[in-house]
C-alpha positions in Angstrom: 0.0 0.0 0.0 1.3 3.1 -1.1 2.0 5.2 2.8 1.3 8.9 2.0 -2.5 9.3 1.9 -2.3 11.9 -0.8 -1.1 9.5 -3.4 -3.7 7.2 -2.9 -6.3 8.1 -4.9 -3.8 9.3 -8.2 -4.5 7.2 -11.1 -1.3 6.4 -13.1 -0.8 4.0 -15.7 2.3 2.0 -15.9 4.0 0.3 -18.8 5.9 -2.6 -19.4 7.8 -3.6 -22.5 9.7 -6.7 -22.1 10.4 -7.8 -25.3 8.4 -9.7 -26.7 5.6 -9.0 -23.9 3.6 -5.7 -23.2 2.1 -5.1 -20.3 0.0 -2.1 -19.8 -2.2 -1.4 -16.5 -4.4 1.2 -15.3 -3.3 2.0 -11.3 -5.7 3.9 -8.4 -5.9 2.6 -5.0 -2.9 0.2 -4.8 -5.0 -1.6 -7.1 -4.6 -2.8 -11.3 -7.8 -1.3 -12.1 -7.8 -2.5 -15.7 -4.7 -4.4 -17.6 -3.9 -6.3 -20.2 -0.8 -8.2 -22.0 -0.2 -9.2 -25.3 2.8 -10.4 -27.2 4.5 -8.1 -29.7 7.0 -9.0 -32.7 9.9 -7.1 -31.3 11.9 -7.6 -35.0 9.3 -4.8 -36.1 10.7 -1.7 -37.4 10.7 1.4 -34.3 7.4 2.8 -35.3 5.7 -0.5 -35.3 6.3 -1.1 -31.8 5.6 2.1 -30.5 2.1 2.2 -32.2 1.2 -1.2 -30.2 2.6 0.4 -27.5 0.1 3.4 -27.5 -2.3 1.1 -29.1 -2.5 -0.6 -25.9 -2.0 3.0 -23.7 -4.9 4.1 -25.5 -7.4 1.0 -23.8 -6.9 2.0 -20.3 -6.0 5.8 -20.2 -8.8 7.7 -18.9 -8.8 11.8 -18.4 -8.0 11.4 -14.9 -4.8 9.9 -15.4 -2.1 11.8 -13.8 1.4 10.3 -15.3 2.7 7.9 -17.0 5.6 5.0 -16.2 7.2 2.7 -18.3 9.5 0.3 -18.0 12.7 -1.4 -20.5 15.1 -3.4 -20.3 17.8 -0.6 -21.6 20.0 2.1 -21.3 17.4 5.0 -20.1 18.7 8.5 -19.9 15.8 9.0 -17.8 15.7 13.2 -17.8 15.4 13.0 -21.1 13.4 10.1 -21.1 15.2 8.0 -24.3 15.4 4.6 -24.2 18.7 3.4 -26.1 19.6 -0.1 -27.5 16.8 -2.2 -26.2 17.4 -5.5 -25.5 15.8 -8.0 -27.6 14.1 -5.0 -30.0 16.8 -4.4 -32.2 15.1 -2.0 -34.2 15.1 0.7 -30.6 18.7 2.2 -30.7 17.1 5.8 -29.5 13.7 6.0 -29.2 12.8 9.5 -27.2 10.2 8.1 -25.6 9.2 10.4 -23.0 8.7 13.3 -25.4 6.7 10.9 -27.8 3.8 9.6 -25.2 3.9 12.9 -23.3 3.2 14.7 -26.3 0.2 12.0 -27.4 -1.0 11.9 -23.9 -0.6 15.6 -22.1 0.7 13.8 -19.1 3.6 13.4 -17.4 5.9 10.2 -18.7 9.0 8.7 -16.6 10.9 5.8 -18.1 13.3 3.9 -16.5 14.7 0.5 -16.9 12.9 -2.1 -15.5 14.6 -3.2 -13.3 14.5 -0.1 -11.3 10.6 -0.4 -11.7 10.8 -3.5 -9.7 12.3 -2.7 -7.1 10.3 0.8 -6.7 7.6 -1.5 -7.5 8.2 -3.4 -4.8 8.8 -0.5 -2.3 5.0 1.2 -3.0 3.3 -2.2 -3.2 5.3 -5.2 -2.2 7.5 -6.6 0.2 9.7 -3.8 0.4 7.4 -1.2 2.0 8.7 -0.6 5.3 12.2 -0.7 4.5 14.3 2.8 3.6 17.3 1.2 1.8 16.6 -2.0 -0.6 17.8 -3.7 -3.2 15.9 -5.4 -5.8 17.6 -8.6 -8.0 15.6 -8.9 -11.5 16.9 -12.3 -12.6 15.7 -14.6 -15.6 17.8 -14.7 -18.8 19.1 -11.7 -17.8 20.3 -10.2 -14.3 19.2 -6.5 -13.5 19.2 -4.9 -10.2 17.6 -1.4 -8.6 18.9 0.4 -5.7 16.9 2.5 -2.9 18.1 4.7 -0.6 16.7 6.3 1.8 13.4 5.4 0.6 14.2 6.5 -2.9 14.8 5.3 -6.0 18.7 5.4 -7.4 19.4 5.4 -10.6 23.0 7.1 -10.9 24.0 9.2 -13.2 23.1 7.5 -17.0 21.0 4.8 -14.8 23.7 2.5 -14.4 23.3 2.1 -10.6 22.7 -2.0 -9.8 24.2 -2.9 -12.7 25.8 -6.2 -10.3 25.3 -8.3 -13.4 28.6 -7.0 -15.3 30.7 -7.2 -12.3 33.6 -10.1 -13.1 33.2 -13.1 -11.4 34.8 -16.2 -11.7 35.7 -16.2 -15.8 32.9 -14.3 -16.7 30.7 -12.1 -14.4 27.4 -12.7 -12.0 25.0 -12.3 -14.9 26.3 -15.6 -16.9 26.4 -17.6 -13.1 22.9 -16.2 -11.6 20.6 -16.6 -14.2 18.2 -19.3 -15.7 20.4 -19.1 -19.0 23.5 -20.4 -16.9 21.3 -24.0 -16.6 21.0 -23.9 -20.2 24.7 -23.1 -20.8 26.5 -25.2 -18.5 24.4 -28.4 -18.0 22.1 -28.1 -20.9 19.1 -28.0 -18.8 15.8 -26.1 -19.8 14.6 -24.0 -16.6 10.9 -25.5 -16.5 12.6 -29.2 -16.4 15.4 -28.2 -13.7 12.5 -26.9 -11.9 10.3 -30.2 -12.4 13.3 -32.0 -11.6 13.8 -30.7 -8.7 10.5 -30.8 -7.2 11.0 -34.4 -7.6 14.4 -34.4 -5.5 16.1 -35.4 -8.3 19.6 -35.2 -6.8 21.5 -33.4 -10.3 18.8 -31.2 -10.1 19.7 -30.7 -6.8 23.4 -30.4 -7.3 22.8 -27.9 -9.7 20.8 -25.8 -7.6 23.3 -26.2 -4.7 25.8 -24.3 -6.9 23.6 -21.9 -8.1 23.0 -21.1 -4.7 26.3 -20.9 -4.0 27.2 -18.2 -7.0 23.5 -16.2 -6.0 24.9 -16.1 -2.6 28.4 -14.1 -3.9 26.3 -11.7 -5.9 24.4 -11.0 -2.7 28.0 -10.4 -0.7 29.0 -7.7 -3.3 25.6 -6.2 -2.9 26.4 -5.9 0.5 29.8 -4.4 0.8 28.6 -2.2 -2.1 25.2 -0.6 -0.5 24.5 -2.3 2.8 20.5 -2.7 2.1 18.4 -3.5 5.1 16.1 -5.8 2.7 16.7 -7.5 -0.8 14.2 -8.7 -2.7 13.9 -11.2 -5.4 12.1 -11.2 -8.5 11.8 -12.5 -12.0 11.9 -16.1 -13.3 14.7 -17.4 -10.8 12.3 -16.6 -8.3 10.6 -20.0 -8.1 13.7 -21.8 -7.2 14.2 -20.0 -4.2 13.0 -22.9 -1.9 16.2 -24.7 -3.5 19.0 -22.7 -3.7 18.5 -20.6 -0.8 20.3 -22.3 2.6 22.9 -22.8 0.2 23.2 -18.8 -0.8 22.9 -18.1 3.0 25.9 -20.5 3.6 27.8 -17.6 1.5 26.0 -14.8 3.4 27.1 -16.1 6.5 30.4 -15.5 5.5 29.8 -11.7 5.0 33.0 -9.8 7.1 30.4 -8.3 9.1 28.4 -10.4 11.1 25.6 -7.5 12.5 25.0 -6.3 8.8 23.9 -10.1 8.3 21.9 -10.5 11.0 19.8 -7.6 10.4 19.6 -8.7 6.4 16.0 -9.9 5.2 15.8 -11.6 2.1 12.4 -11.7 0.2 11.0 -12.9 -2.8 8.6 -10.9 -4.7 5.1 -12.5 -4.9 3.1 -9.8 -6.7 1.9 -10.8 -10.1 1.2 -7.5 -11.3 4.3 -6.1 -10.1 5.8 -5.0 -13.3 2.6 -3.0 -14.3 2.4 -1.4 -11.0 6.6 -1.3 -10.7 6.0 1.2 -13.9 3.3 3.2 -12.3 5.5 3.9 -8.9 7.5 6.2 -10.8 4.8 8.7 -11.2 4.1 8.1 -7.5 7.8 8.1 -6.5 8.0 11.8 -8.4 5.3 12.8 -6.6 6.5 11.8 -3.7 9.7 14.0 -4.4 7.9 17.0 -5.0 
């Protein structure tokens, strides 16, 4: 629930563009008023996509909509609001994206990357809410992280802040070791049969996980020494295998250099379904919030 009063009752509509998935949702009251999600062909030229993008915009706006958020998976210069290089739509390299839905719209737009709109998401509406400084870990195919502090959102300077992913680790970096596509690339495994598998205590399965956890739990030590979050939360497709991994990624915790920063670290995992929609929204309510 969103905690100042006065931003209850602003409608926003937050965005989504994953890809090959769009997600568009109508906010007001803590609540998805109206959604929906639809695949896109993200090989379309850049005026393709943006027209499915507003096409979809266009079915929930309503006058009273205050602001815009939306959420990519890119480089965001986010004063601006341009999106650059956008991964898995080759055809964005610059889209100016703020200026071209604030313009349609007479609204205010805020884009960031999404995986700041987690973790802001999860901070208005999830499992975040009480804490002041959090970290959220975005992690399928891909590894994206969002930092708050002091109950705001972080983004550094050309919203590179989180970016744990590209930090070198091992012989490559966290990103190729904490995702689902490390299952794929190192045992061959699809994620949906690593996760049967493992709910049926096959012991590779297992094994597999135990190392994952062990990697996941390295990521979470350099989070540590880097921003010191009270809570960190867990999101995205790696979420589900929590359950497995995770007394094996404590095992690493525990051997953090400080022992009080440990004990006072709670680890979540995000459980909102709607949390990408409503992530994008909570940047309108985050500016507000600012003002």
């Amino acid at each position: 629930m969103i905690q100042d009063m006065t931003l209850q009752n602003q409608c926003a509509v937050g965005v989504y563009l994953g890809g090959k998935i769009l997600r568009v949702g109508r906010v007001r009251n803590n609540t998805v008023e109206e959604s929906l999600a639809l695949e896109i062909d993200n090989l379309e030229p850049e005026e393709v996509i943006l027209k499915a993008v507003m096409d979809a915009i266009d079915k929930v706006m309503t006058p009273d909509v205050g602001g815009i958020g939306i959420g990519v998976p890119s480089l965001v210069d986010i004063s601006k609001g341009v999106v650059y290089n956008v991964e898995h739509i080759p055809s964005w390299r610059e889209v100016h994206l703020g200026d071209l839905l604030s313009d349609r719209y007479k609204v205010s737009v805020y884009v960031n990357n999404d995986a700041n709109c987690f973790t802001i998401g999860e901070k208005y509406f999830g499992k975040a809410k009480k804490y002041a400084n959090v970290v959220g870990i975005m992690t399928g195919v891909g590894l994206g992280c969002g930092v708050i502090t002091n109950n705001r959102l972080y983004s550094g300077t050309n919203c590179g802040a989180g970016e744990f992913g590209s930090i070198p680790y091992r012989d490559h970096n966290y990103e190729f070791y904490c995702t689902t596509s490390y299952f794929e690339h190192k045992y061959g495994l699809k994620p949906d049969a690593l996760y049967s598998r493992a709910k049926k205590g096959d012991k590779i399965a297992l094994a597999v996980l135990e190392q994952f956890g062990f990697d996941f739990g390295y990521a979470i030590k350099t989070i540590l020494y880097a921003y010191d979050p009270e809570c960190i939360v867990i999101g995205g497709n790696i979420s589900r295998f929590v359950p497995f991994f995770e007394p094996h990624m404590w095992k690493i915790i525990r051997s953090f250099q400080y022992e009080k920063t440990v004990e006072k670290l709670k680890i979540e995992v995000s459980d909102h379904s709607d949390i990408t929609v409503l992530g994008a929204a909570a940047l309108y309510y985050d500016a507000l919030a600012k003002n």
